[in-house]
Kinemage of the C-alpha trace (Angstrom):
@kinemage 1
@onewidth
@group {chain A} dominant
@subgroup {mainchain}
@vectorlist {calphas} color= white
{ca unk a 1} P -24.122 15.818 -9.275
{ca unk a 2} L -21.215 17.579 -11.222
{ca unk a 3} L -17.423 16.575 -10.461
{ca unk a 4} L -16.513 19.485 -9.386
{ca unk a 5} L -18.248 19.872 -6.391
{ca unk a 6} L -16.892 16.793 -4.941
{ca unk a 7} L -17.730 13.000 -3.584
{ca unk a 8} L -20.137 12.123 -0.983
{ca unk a 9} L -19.127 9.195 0.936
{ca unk a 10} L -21.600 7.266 3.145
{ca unk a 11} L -19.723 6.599 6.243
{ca unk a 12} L -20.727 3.873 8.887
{ca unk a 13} L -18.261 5.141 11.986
{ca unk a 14} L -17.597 2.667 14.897
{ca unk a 15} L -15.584 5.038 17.399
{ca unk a 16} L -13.854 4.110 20.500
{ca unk a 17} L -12.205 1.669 18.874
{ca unk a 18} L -7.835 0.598 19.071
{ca unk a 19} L -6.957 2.355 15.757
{ca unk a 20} L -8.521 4.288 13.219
{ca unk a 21} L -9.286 1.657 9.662
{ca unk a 22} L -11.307 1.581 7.040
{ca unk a 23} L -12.923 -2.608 7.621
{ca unk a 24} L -15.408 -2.723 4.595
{ca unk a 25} L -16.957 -0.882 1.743
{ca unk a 26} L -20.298 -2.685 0.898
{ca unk a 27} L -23.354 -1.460 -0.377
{ca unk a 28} L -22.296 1.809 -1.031
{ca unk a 29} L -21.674 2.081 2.851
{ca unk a 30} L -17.560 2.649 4.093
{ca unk a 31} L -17.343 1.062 7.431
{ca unk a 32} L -14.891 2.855 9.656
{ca unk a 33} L -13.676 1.798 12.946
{ca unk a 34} L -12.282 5.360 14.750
{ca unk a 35} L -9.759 5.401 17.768
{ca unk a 36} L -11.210 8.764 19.072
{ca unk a 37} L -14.323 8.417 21.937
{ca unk a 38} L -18.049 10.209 20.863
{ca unk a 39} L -17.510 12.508 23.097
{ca unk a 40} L -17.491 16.766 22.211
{ca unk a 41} L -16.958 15.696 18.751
{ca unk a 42} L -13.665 14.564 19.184
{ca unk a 43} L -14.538 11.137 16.791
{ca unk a 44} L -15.599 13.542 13.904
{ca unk a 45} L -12.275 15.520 14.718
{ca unk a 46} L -10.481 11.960 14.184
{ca unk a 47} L -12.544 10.466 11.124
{ca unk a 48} L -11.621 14.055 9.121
{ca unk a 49} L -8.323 13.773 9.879
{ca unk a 50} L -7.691 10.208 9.183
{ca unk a 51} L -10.326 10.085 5.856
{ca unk a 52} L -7.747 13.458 4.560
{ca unk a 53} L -4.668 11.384 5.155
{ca unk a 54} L -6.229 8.675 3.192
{ca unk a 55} L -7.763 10.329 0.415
{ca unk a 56} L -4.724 12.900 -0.141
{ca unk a 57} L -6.809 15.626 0.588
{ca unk a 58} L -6.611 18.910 3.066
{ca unk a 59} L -8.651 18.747 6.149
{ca unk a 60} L -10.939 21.574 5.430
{ca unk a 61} L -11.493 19.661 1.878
{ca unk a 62} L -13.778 17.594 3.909
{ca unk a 63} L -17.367 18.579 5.404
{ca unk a 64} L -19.367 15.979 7.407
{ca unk a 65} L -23.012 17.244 5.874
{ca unk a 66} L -25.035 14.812 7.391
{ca unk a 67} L -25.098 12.727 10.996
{ca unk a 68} L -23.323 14.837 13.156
{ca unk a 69} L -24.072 13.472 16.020
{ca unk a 70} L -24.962 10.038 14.308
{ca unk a 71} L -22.964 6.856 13.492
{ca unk a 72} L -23.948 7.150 9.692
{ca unk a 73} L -22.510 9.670 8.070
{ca unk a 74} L -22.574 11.852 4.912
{ca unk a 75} L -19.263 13.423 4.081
{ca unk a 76} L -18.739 15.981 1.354
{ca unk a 77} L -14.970 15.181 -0.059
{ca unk a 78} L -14.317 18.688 -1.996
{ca unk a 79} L -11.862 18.391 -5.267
{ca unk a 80} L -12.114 15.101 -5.762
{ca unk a 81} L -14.379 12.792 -8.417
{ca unk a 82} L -16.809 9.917 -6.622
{ca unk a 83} L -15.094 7.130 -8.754
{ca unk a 84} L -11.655 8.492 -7.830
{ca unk a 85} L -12.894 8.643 -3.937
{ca unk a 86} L -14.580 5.530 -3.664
{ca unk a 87} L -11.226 4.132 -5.753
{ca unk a 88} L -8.866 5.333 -3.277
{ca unk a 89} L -11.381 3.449 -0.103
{ca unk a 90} L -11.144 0.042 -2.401
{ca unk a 91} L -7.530 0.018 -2.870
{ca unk a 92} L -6.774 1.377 1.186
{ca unk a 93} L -8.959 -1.607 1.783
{ca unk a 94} L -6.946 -4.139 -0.740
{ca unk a 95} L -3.304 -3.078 1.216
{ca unk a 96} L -4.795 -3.256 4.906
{ca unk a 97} L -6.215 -6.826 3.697
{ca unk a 98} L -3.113 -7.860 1.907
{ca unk a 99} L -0.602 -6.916 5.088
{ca unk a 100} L -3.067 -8.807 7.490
């Protein structure tokens, strides 16, 4: 896949849950607990806005290509390089566990 068309992040989303946080990147897999109910899409709303404020990126940057209506996720993260993406996820994951 070329750079310029983006990253593709394979998301694990847990919605419904008391804030929105990245808990674990494993396996390729970002775990993501989401504060926003599965209901008329309102936890996809939520897990674009909150991956956009986290990545730096605009909202419409992001495209959920896969699992719609699914807990795993494929999300296309336009303008951005995979190592820088999944770079970003590691380091949001090294502050949360650092303050904690």
């Amino acid at each position: 896949m070329p750079d310029d068309t983006g990253a593709r992040l394979t998301i694990q989303v847990k919605p419904g849950a008391s804030r929105n946080m990245i808990t674990r990147y494993a396996d390729g897999i970002l775990h993501v607990k989401i504060a926003a109910p599965p209901v008329r899409g309102k936890a996809n709303q939520e897990l674009v806005k909150f991956l956009s404020k986290v990545l730096g990126v605009s909202r419409s940057s992001l495209v959920i290509e896969k699992g719609m209506t699914s807990r795993r996720k494929v999300v296309l993260v336009k303008g951005i390089k995979q190592a820088d993406a999944e770079a970003v996820m590691e380091e949001e994951l090294d502050i949360r566990d650092s303050a904690s």
